[in-house]
C-alpha positions in Angstrom: 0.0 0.0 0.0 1.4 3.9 -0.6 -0.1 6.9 0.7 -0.7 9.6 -1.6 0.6 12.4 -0.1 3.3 15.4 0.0 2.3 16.6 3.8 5.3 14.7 5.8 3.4 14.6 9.5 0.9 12.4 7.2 3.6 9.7 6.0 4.9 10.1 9.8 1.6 8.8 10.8 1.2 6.5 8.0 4.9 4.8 7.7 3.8 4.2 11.9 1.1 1.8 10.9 3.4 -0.5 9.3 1.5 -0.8 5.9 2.8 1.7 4.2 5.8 1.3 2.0 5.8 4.2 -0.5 4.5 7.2 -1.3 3.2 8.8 -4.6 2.7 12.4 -5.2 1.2 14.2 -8.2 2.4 17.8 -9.3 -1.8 19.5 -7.6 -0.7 17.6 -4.3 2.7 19.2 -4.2 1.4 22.6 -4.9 -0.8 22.1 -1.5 2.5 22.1 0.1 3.5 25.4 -0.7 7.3 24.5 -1.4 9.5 24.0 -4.3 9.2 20.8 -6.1 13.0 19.3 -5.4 12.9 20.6 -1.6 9.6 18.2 -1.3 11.0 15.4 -2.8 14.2 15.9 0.0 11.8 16.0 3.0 10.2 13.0 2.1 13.1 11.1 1.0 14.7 12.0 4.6 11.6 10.4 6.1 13.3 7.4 5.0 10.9 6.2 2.5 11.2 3.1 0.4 9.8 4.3 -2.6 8.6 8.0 -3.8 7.2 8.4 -7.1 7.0 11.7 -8.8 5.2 12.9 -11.7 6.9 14.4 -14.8 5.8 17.6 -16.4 4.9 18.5 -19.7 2.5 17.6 -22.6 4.9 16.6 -25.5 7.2 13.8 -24.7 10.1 15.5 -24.8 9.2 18.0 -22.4 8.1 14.5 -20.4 11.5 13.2 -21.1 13.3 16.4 -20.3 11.7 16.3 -16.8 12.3 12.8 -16.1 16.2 13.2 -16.6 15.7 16.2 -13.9 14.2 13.3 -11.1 16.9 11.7 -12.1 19.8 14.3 -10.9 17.4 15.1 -7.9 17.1 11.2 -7.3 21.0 10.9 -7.5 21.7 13.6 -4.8 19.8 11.6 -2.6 21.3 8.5 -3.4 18.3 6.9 -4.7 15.9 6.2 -8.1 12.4 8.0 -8.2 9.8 6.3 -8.8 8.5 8.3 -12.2 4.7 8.8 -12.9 3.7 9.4 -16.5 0.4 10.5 -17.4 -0.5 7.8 -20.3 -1.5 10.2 -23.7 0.1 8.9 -26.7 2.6 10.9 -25.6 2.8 10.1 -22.6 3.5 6.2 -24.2 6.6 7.4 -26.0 8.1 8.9 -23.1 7.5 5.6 -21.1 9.7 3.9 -23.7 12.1 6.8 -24.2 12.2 6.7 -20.2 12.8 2.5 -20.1 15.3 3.1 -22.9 17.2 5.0 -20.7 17.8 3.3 -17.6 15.5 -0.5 -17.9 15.7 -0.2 -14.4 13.4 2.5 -13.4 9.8 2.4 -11.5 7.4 4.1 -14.5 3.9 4.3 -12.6 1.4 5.1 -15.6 -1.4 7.2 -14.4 -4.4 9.3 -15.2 -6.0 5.7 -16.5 -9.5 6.2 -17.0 -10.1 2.9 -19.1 -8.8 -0.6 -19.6 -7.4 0.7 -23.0 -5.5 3.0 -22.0 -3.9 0.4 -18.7 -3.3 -2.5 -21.3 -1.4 0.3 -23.9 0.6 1.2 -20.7 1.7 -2.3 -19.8 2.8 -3.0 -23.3 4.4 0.3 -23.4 6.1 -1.0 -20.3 5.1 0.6 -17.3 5.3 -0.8 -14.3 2.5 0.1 -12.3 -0.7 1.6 -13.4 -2.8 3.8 -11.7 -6.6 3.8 -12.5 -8.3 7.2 -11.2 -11.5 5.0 -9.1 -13.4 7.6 -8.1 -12.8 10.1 -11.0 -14.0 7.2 -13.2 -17.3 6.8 -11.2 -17.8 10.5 -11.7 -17.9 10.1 -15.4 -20.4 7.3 -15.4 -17.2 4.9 -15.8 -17.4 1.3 -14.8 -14.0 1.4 -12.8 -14.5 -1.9 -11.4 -14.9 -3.4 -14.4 -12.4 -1.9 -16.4 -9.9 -2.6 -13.3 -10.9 -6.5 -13.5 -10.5 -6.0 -17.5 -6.8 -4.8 -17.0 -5.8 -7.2 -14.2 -7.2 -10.3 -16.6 -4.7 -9.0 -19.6 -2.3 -9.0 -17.3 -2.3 -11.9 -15.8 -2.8 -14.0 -19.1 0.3 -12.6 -20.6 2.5 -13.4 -17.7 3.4 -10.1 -17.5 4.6 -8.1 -14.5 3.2 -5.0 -14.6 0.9 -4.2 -11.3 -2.6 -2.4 -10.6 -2.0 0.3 -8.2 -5.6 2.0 -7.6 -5.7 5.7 -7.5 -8.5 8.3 -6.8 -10.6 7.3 -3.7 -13.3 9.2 -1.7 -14.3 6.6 0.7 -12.8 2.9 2.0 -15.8 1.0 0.0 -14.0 2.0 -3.3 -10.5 0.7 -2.0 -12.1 -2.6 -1.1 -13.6 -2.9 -4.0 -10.8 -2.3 -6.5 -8.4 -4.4 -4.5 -10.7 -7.6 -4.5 -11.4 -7.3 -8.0 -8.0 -7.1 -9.4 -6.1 -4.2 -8.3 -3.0 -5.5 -6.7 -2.3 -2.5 -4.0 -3.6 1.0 -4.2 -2.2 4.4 -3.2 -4.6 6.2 -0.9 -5.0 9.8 1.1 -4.2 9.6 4.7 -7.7 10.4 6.3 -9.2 7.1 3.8 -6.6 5.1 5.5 -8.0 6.7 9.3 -11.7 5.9 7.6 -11.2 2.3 6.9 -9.7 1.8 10.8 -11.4 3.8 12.9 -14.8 2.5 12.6 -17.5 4.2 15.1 -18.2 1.1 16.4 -14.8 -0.5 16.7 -13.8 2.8 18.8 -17.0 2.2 21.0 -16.0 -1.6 21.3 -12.5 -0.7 22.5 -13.7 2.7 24.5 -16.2 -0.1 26.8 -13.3 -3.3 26.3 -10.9 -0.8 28.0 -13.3 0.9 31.0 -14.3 -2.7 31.8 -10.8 -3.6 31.9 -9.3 -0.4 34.5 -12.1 -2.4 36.6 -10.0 -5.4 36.9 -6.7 -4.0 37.8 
């Protein structure tokens, strides 16, 4: 599981829980942050962080390309690879290949998947993780179960490694139902991860379990 997230006393909290062990960012959650894009990515690395995968700029795949090799200094500096996020366009294909011609040995997390299409191009292409946008997908009257199940059955008949990381939730229901329909982990904001734990009635359960208890010290 990652947390999608920039704010650091979130992946504090999160990287606690012992589930956690990456985190993705997109370039509208780093502008919450209010900071420069490279100091970000050094407070999060110095979290001590297992994976971080950052989105590259641009619309044409060169500017794509040109961004990726700039994660790549910031990466070295820090002694570590970047996960890289590519929005898959067409163009966002052709920088995924320029991207694994480069170095075959970095993370390319395709995102902004709204279809099955667009996840299966993105596997060929060679990513390897996609990100389907769950909720954004229900909002446009998109199946995103479905085409989650569609992409994880392509994938699995081919042999090949690529993974479903689920994007885009608004409430738990939609993370539980991506992951037991095909979607192999998911990347999700820090208050969905409080929402699927801290059930009213679980709290209540422990709240009574523990006054009961101070009674038989």
């Amino acid at each position: 599981m990652f947390i999608d997230t920039a704010n650091l006393e979130e992946i504090k909290l999160a990287l606690k829980t012992g589930t956690v062990k990456g985190v993705t960012t997109n370039p509208t959650i780093l502008k919450k942050v209010g900071k420069k894009r490279e100091e970000q990515i050094s407070d999060i690395l110095s979290l001590g962080i297992e994976k971080l995968y950052v989105q590259t700029l641009g619309e044409t795949a060169d500017e794509m390309f040109c961004d990726y090799k700039i994660l790549k200094s910031i990466g070295k500096k820090h002694n570590t690879k970047l996960g890289i996020k590519v929005p898959l366009s067409i163009e966002g294909l052709e920088a995924v290949a320029r991207i694994k011609q480069d170095d075959r040995n970095v993370s390319i997390l395709g995102t902004a998947i709204y279809s099955a299409d667009q996840g299966i191009m993105g596997a060929i292409a060679g990513c390897d993780l996609l990100a389907p946008y769950v909720n954004r997908m229900q909002n446009n009257s998109i199946d995103s179960i479905a085409e989650i199940s569609k992409m994880r059955e392509f994938i699995d008949s081919r042999g090949l490694d690529t993974q479903i990381l689920a994007a885009s939730f608004k409430n738990s229901n939609q993370v539980v139902d991506s992951l037991v329909n095909g979607a192999h982990t998911c990347t999700i904001p820090y208050e969905i991860m409080v929402q699927m734990m801290n059930k009213d009635v679980a709290i209540n359960a422990i709240r009574v379990f523990n006054q009961d208890g101070k009674l038989t010290l």
